[in-house]
N, C-alpha and C positions, 0 to 999 in steps of 0.2 A: 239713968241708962246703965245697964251692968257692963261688963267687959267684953260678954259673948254677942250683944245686941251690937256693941259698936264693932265688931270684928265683923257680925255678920252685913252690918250696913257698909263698912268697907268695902267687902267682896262684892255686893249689889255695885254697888259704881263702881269697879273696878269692871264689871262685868259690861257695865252699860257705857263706860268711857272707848272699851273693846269694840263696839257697835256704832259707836261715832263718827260722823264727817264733819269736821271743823270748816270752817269756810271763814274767809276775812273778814264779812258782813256780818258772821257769829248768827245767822239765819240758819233753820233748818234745812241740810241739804242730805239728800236721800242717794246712797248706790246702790246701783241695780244693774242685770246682764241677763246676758242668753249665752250657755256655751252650746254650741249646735253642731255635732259630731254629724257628720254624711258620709257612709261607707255606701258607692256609689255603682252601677256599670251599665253602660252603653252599650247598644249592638248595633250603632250607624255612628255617624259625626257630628257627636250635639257642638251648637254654639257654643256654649258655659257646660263646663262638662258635670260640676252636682247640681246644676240646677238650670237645664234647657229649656229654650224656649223656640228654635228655631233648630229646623236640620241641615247644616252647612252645605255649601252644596261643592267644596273645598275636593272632596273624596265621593266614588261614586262606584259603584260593582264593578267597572272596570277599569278602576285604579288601586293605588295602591289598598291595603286592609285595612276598614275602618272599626270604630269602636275603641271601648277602651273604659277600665274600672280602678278606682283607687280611693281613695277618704284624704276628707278633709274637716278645717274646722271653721272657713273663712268668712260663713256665715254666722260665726257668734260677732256677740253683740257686749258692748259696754257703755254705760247711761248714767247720767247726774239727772237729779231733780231738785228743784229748790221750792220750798212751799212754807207759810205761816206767817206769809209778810203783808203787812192790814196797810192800806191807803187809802185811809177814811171809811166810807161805808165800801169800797171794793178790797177782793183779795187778791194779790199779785201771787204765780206761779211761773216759775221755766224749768225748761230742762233742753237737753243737749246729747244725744246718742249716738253713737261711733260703730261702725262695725269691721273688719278685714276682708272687705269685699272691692277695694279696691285697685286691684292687681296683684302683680308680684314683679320681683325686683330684676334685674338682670344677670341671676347668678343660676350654676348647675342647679340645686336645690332650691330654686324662687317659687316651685309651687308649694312652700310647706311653710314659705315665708307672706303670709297677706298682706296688703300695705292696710292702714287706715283709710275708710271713708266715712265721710261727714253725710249721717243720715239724717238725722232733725237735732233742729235748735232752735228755741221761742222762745217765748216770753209771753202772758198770757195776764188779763184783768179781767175777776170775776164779779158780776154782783145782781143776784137776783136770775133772773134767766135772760140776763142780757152777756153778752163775755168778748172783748176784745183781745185777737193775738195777733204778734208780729212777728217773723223769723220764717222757717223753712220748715215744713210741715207736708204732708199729704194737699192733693189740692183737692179743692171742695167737687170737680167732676167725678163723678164715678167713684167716691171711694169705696165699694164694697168688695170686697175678694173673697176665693175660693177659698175652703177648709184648708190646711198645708201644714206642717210642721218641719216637712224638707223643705219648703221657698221660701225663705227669709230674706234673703235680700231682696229678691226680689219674686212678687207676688205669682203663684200659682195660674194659669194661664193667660200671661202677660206675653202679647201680640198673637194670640187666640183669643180676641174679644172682649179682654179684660184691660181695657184703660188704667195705669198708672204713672206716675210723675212725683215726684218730691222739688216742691220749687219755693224760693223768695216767694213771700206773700205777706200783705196784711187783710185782716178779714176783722166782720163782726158777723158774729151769730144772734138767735134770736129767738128767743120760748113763744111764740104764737099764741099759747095755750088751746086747749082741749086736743093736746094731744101733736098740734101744728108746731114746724120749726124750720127756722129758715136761715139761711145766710149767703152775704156779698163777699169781694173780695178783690183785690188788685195784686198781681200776678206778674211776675216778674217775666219778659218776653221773650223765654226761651223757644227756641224753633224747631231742636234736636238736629241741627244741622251742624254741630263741634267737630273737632277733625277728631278722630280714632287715634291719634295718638294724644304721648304724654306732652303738655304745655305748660310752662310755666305763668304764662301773662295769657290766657286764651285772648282769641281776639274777638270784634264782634261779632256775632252773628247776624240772621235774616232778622231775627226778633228784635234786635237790639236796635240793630240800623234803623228800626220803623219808627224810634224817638218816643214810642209811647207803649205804656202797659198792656198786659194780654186783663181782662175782666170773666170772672167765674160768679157763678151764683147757684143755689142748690136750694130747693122747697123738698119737704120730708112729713110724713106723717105714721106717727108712732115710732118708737124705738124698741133697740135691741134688748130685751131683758130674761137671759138665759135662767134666771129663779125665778119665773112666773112660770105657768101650767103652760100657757099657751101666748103665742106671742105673732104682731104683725108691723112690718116696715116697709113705707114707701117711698119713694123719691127719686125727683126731675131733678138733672140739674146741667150747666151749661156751659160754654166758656166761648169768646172770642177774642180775639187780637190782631196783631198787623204787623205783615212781614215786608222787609225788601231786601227782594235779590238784582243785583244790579239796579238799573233804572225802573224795574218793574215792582210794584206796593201792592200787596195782595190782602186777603182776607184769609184770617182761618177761625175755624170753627166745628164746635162741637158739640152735641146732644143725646142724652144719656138718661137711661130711666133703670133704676135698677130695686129687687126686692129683698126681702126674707121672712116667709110665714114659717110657723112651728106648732101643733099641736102636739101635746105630751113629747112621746119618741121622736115624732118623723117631722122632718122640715126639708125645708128647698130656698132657692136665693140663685140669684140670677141677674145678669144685666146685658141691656140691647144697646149700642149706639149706631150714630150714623155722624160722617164730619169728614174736612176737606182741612188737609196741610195738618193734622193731628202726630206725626211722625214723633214730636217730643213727646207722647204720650203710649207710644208703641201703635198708631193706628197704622192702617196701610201696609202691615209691616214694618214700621219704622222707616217707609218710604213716603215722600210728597203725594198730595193729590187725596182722590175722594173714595172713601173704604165705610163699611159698613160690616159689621158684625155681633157676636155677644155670647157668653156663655150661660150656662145653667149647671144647677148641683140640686141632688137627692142627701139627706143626711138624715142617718139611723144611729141615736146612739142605743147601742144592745144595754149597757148599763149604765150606769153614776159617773164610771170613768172611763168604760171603751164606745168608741164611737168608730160608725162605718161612714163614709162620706166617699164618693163618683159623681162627676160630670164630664162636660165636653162644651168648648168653646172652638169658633170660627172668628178669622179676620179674611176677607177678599178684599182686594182693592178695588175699585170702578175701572179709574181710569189713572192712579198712580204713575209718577214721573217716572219713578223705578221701578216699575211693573214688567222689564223686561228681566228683571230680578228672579222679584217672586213675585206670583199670583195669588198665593191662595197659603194659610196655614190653619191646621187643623191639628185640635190635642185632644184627648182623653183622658181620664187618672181617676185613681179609683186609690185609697188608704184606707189604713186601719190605723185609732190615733187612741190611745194609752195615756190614761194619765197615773203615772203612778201615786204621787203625792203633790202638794201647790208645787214640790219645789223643782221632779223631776217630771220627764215623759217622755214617750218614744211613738215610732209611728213604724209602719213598713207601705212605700208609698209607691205607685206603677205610672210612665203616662207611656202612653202610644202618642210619637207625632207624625204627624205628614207636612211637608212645606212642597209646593208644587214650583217648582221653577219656570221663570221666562225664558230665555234664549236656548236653553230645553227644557221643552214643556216633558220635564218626568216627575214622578212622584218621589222625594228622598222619606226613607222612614227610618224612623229611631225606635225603640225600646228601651227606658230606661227605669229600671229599681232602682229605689233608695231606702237604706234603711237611716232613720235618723234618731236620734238621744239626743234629748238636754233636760241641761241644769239650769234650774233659772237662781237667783239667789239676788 
C-alpha cells in the first residue's frame, strides 16, 4: 500500500469516526432530529399558540384584545436509535425521542426557553412478521393523522376527531398475510384526568386507582406504500379500560375505523370514532363522558416534492361531564408542503377553528397561519 493510499484511508475514518455514536454496549446507535421553525399568528385565543387545537374561551369580543404572532422552535425534536443487535433468530431495536414541547420555565424570557419532553421510548423484538415492543409509543387506536409539518407535537386535528395518545404499553403485532395485519396490546391506564400543573410525584389518577390495565387492539388490511402507483389502507381498531373516581368504577371505551386510498396524484385518509370517558385521548374535548366524531383529508401532490393537502375534522360530546365547557369543536386547514431535499422542507399551513362553548353557548373562532421550516438531519 503506497503512502497516498494510506493517507487517503486515514481521511475515510477519520471522516466516518466524525459520524459516529459510541454507546457503552459498542452497538450501533443512530442520531437523528427535527428542527421545526413555526413563525406563527393568531386572530382569536388559541390554547397552544403555534400549534391550536382549541379556542380559549379565556378572551372574548368584549374583553380585553385577543390574538397574537411570534415564532418558535419548541416543536423540534431529538432522537437515539439503536439497531444491529441479533437474539438468536430475532432482531432487537430501540429508540428514545425528546422534543421542547414541554413547557417553559418561570422566567421574563421562558417562552424562547422549552423544557424537554419525553415523547417515545421502546424497545422492540423483530422476527419474521411477527415483532414484540415494550416502552411508550403511539397507541394502537386510531393512529392515523392528518398531512402537517407545523403539528409536531402534537398531531393536526387533535380534539377535532382526530384521537391521539402516547402511552406505556406492551404490544405484539402480527403479518396475517395476504395483505392482513393485526395487533394487541396492554396499556397503561391513563384517564387524562392529571392536574394542569407542574408535579413532581403525580399522583394517582381515575385509571390508576381501577388496579388494572386499559386493553387496545387494531385489525388493518394493506399498508401505506407511498413508491407504489397506487396504494389502499384499512383498519378497526379499539381500546377499553377501568376507571374509579371516588367509590364509583366505570368503563371507558373506544372505537375507530380509519383509512388511506391514493391513486397516482390524489389521495384522501380519514377517520370516524365514537366512545365514552376517551378524555386521555382528546375525545369529548378532553372532557369525560360520550363524544363522537372524525376528520377527513383530500391530498394532491402537484409534483415529486410539492404537495397540496385540506380537510376538516369535528368532535361534539353527547352527554360529556364538562359539556357545560364546550360543546362542540370544529377545525379546517388547508397547506402547501415542500420538500426541498431528504434533509430540509417547509410548508405554509392555515386552520380555521370554531369551539362552541357551554355556559355561553357562542361560537369563539381562530384563524391561524403557520409558516414552518425544517431540518431534519
Amino acid at each position: 500500500m503506497t503512502l497516498e493510499q494510506i493517507e487517503m484511508l486515514k481521511s475515510q475514518m477519520a471522516d466516518l469516526a466524525q459520524t459516529k455514536v459510541e454507546s457503552a454496549s459498542r452497538q450501533a446507535v443512530k442520531l437523528s432530529g427535527t428542527i421545526l421553525s413555526n413563525t406563527f399568528f393568531n386572530s382569536g385565543a388559541a390554547n397552544w399558540l403555534e400549534n391550536p387545537n382549541l379556542v380559549d374561551a379565556s378572551t372574548s369580543a368584549s374583553a380585553s384584545p385577543s390574538g397574537s404572532m411570534s415564532g418558535t422552535v419548541r416543536q423540534s425534536r431529538i432522537g437515539l436509535a439503536m439497531t444491529g443487535v441479533a437474539l438468536g433468530p430475532w432482531a432487537a431495536t430501540g429508540a428514545v425521542l425528546a422534543d421542547f414541547f414541554g413547557g417553559v420555565p418561570g422566567f421574563q424570557t421562558g417562552t424562547a426557553m422549552g423544557l424537554p419532553r419525553l415523547v417515545y421510548a421502546f424497545g422492540r423484538l423483530e422476527r419474521g412478521g411477527t415483532a414484540i415492543q415494550i416502552g411508550q409509543d403511539h397507541v394502537l387506536l386510531a393512529p392515523r393523522d392528518p398531512s402537517s409539518l407545523a403539528a409536531l407535537s402534537f398531531p393536526m386535528l387533535f380534539r377535532s376527531g382526530n384521537l391521539y395518545l402516547r402511552a406505556p404499553q406492551m404490544r405484539v403485532e402480527q403479518d396475517l398475510g395476504r395483505g392482513w395485519h393485526g395487533a394487541v396490546g396492554i396499556v397503561a391506564p391513563l384517564a387524562g384526568d392529571a392536574a394542569n400543573t407542574y408535579q413532581f410525584a403525580p399522583e394517582a389518577g381515575a385509571g390508576e386507582r381501577s388496579k388494572t390495565p386499559a386493553f387496545q387492539a387494531r385489525l388493518g388490511l394493506g399498508r401505506d406504500n407511498p413508491d407504489a402507483p397506487s396504494e389502499a389502507a384499512f383498519a378497526v381498531s379499539g381500546h377499553v379500560g377501568r376507571r374509579r373516581a371516588d367509590v364509583t368504577t366505570s368503563t371507558s371505551w373506544a372505537a375507530a375505523v380509519d383509512f388511506h386510498v391514493r391513486t397516482g396524484r390524489i389521495g384522501a385518509a380519514g377517520e370516524w370514532f365514537i366512545a365514552e370517558y376517551a378524555e386521555a385521548f382528546g375525545g369529548a374535548l378532553s372532557q369525560p363522558g360520550k363524544a363522537s366524531g372524525g376528520w377527513i383529508e383530500g391530498q394532491l401532490a402537484l409534483t415529486t416534492r410539492t404537495s397540496l393537502n385540506a380537510g376538516l375534522g369535528i368532535d361534539q360530546p353527547d352527554n360529556a361531564a364538562g359539556v357545560l365547557v364546550r360543546v362542540k369543536n370544529r377545525t379546517f386547514f388547508g397547506n402547501v408542503m415542500i420538500s426541498i431535499s431528504p434533509e430540509l422542507a417547509a410548508s405554509i399551513e392555515y386552520r380555521w377553528l370554531e369551539t362552541r362553548g357551554g355556559l355561553r353557548p357562542v361560537n369563539r373562532r381562530n384563524h391561524h397561519v403557520n409558516a414552518a421550516f425544517a431540518v431534519r438531519f
